[in-house]
C-alpha positions in Angstrom: 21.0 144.2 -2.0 23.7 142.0 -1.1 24.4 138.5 -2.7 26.8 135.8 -2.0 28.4 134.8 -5.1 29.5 130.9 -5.7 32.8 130.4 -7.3 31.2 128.5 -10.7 29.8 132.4 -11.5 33.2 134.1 -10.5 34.6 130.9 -13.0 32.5 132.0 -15.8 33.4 135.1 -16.1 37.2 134.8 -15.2 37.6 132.1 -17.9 35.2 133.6 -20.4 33.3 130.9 -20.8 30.9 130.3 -23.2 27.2 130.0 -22.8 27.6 131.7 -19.5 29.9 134.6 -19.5 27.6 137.7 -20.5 25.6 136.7 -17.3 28.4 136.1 -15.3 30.1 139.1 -16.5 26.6 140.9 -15.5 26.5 140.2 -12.2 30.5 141.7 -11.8 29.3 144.6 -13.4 26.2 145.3 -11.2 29.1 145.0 -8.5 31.2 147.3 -9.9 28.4 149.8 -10.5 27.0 149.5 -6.8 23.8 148.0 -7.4 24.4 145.0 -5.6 27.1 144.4 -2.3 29.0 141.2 -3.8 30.8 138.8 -1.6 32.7 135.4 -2.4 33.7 133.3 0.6 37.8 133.3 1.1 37.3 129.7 1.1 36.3 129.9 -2.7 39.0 132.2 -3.4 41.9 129.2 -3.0 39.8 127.1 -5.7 39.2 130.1 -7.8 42.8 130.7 -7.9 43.8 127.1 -8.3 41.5 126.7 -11.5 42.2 130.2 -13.3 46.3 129.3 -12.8 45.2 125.9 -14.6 43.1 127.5 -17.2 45.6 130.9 -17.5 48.8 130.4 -16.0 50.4 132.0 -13.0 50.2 135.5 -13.8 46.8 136.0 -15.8 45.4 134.1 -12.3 46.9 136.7 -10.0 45.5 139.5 -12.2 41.9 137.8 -12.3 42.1 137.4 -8.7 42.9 140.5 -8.0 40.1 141.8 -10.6 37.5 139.8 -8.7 38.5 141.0 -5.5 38.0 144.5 -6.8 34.3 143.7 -7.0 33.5 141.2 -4.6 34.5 141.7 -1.0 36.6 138.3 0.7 33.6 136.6 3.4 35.8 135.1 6.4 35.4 131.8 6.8 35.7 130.6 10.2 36.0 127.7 12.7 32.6 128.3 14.2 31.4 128.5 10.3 33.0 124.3 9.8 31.5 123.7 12.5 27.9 124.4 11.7 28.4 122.8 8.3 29.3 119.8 9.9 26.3 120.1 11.7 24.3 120.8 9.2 25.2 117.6 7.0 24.8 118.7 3.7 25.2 116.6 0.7 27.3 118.6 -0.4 30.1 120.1 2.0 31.6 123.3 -0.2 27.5 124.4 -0.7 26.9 124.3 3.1 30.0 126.3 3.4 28.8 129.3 1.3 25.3 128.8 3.3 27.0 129.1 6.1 29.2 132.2 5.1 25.9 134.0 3.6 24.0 133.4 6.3 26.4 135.1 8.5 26.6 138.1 6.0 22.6 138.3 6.0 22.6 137.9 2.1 19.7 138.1 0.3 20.2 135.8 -2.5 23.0 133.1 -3.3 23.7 133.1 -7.3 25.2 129.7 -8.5 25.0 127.9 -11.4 24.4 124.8 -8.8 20.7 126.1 -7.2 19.9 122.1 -6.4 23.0 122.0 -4.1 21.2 124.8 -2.1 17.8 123.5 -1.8 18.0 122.9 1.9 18.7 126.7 1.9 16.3 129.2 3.7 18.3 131.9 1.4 17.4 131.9 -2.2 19.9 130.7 -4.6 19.5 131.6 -7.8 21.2 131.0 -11.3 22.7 134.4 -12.7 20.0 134.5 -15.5 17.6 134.1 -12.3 18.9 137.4 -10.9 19.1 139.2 -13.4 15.7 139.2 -13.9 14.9 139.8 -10.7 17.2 143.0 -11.0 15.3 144.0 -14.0 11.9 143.5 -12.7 12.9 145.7 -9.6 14.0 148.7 -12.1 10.4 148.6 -13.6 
């Protein structure tokens, strides 16, 4: 199964922080384990990296970076791809841009802690708590 996932969930878990961690922390570790094909748009990574330097300082952010990138494979972002969100005309321009970016991957879900922000979507986005249990029920 591959999944596309948003920067708040890669947040989460990078930051530790509470309320959503142990599901954010899942959903790197069904990465890690291979039972998902993780991807975070390269876009996302520059915020990612701008937030954990913030929230950790300059080297603890290089290390989480580079943690994350151990997991989740870097989706190019492209011209073409700011092109069609433009076209698309979003309420939200960074949302269309992971649409965009897992559309072009053929993802079948989206996990974000901001599912409204995708409900012009045809792919699913789901919370992390969402996927989870879809995970689960699949294992049954």
């Amino acid at each position: 199964m591959k999944v596309l996932v948003d920067s708040n969930v890669i947040l989460n878990k990078l930051l530790e922080q509470s309320g959503f961690f142990e599901s954010s922390n899942t959903i790197f570790i069904l990465a890690e384990i291979g039972k998902i094909s993780g991807f975070v748009s390269a876009s996302a990574i520059t915020d990612i990296y701008y937030i954990t330097r913030k929230g950790l300082g300059k080297e603890s952010a290089h290390k989480a970076i580079r943690k994350m990138l151990s997991v989740f494979q870097p989706a190019t972002v492209t011209g073409d791809d700011i092109f069609r969100v433009l076209d698309l005309e979003w309420g939200d321009f960074e949302d269309s841009v992971q649409f965009v970016v897992g559309e072009g991957l053929t993802v079948d879900y989206i996990i974000t802690r901001d599912t409204q922000g995708f409900s012009s979507s045809p792919i699913p986005a789901l919370t992390p708590e969402q996927f989870i249990q879809i995970i689960s029920n699949l294992e049954k």
